[in-house]
C-alpha positions, 0 to 999 in steps of 0.5 A, a space after each residue: 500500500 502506498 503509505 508513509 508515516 506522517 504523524 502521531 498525535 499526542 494529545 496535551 492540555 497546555 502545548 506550551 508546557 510540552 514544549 518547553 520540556 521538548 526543548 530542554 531536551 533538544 527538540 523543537 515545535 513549531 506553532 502548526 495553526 487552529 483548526 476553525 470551527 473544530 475547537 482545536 489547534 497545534 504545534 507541531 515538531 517535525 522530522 523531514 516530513 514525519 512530526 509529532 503533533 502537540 494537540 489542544 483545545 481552544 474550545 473543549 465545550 465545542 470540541 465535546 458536543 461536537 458528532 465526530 465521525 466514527 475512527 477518528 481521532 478527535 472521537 478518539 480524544 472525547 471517548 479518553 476524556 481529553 486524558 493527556 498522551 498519545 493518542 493516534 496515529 496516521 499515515 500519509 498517501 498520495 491516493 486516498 481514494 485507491 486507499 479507501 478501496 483497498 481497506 473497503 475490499 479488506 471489510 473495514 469500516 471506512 469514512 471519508 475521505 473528508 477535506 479539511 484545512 486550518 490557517 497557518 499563524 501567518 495567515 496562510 491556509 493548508 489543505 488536506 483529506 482524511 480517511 477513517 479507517 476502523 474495525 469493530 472486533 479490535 480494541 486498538 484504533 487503526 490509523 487514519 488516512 491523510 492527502 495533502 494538496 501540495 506535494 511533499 515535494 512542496 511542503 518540504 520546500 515551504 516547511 524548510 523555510 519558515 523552519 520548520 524543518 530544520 535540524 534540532 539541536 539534540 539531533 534527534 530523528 524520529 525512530 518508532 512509536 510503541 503500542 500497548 496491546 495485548 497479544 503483540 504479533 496478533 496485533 503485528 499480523 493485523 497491521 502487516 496485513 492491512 497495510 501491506 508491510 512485512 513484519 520483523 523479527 519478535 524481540 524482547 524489551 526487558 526494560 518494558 516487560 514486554 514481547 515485541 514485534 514491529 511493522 516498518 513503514 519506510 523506515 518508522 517503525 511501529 512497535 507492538 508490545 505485551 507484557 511479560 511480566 509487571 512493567 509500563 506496558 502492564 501498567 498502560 494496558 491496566 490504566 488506559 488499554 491499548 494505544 500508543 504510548 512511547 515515542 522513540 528518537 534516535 539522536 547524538 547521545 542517549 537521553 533516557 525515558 522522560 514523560 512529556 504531559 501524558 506521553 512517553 519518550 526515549 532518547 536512544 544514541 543513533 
């Protein structure tokens, strides 16, 4: 399937906060802009074209009266009660009707595509597409379709310079994000299945407690991991079920596992 990484949403209540912890840490936000009449607005830290999106409100009472479509994200934050963390994540394509195609043939549920867009701080406005893609029988939400308008091509020219795309100090690249589930290569076979990609080799990552198995969507992995025994993937499956929940950046040196306003993430040595 023609698919990239292109973001993974990590809901916060105040983006200002999460910044200043990233930037202690070498890692730098941009303001992304608001999402009018939706109640919401971001900023976002980008790798090349792949960024983490710091999610807020600027109107909860909207956001939560609001009928979001099955799938997606923002259900996805109302069901969770606006609860901090990673939340989501979406992959980018260049056709997003072939896309929806394939996941209808699959017998998956799928709503959109839908067009969107926000204004940028400058007053400028980006446009995109989203599909929801879900599956009744899973706990786990897949992720949801993305399309934008101009070409990466272009948005890497024009993201580069307003600087947005630019190296962060810490020279951290963004490496893979993990899931909670409860049977990892179930849950890896699903994914492999349908997406398209390969799985890998199951690992064990003694520092989670958990058996691991991994999807690699050019060359961002997607880390499926069940507990072997107590740890944090015990704990986050017993808190707040299946879903991402560390994100992974591989910069000049390590930095260890620090929590960023609900989320999780590990600065490893490239």
């Amino acid at each position: 399937m023609n698919v990239a990484f292109d973001h993974v949403v990590h809901y916060v209540e105040a983006p200002e906060e999460a910044i200043s912890l990233l930037e202690k840490k070498g890692i730098h936000a941009v303001e992304g802009g608001r999402h009018e009449k939706r109640g919401t607005y971001n900023f976002l830290s980008y790798f090349d074209l792949s960024y983490i999106e710091l999610l807020s409100t600027y109107d909860k009472e909207l956001v939560a009266r609001t009928e979001h479509p099955p799938h997606s994200f923002l259900d996805t934050v109302v069901k969770e009660g606006f609860t901090e963390g990673f939340s989501r994540v979406a992959l980018r394509t260049t056709n997003i009707e072939e896309a929806a195609r394939k996941f209808r043939r699959q017998g998956l549920t799928v709503i959109g595509p839908e067009a969107f867009q926000r204004k940028r701080p400058g007053g400028s406005v980006i446009e995109w597409q989203l599909l929801y893609v879900g599956d009744q029988n899973e706990e786990l939400e897949l992720p949801f379709i993305i399309e934008w308008k101009e070409s990466d091509e272009e948005r890497r020219k024009e993201l580069t310079e307003r600087q947005a795309i630019r190296a962060h100090s810490s020279g951290a690249k963004l490496s893979r994000i993990t899931f909670a589930v409860k049977d990892a290569e179930q849950t890896a076979q699903r994914w492999s299945s349908c997406l398209e990609r390969p799985r890998e080799e199951v690992f064990i990552d003694e520092t989670l407690q958990a058996k691991c198995q991994a999807i690699d969507i050019d060359g961002i992995k997607l880390v499926f991991s069940s507990p072997i025994g107590e740890g944090t993937v015990f704990d986050v499956l017993r808190e707040r079920g299946e879903r991402p929940f560390l994100v992974t950046l591989a910069g000049r040196e390590a930095g260890g596992t620090f929590e960023v306003c609900g989320g999780l993430y590990r600065m490893e040595e490239a």
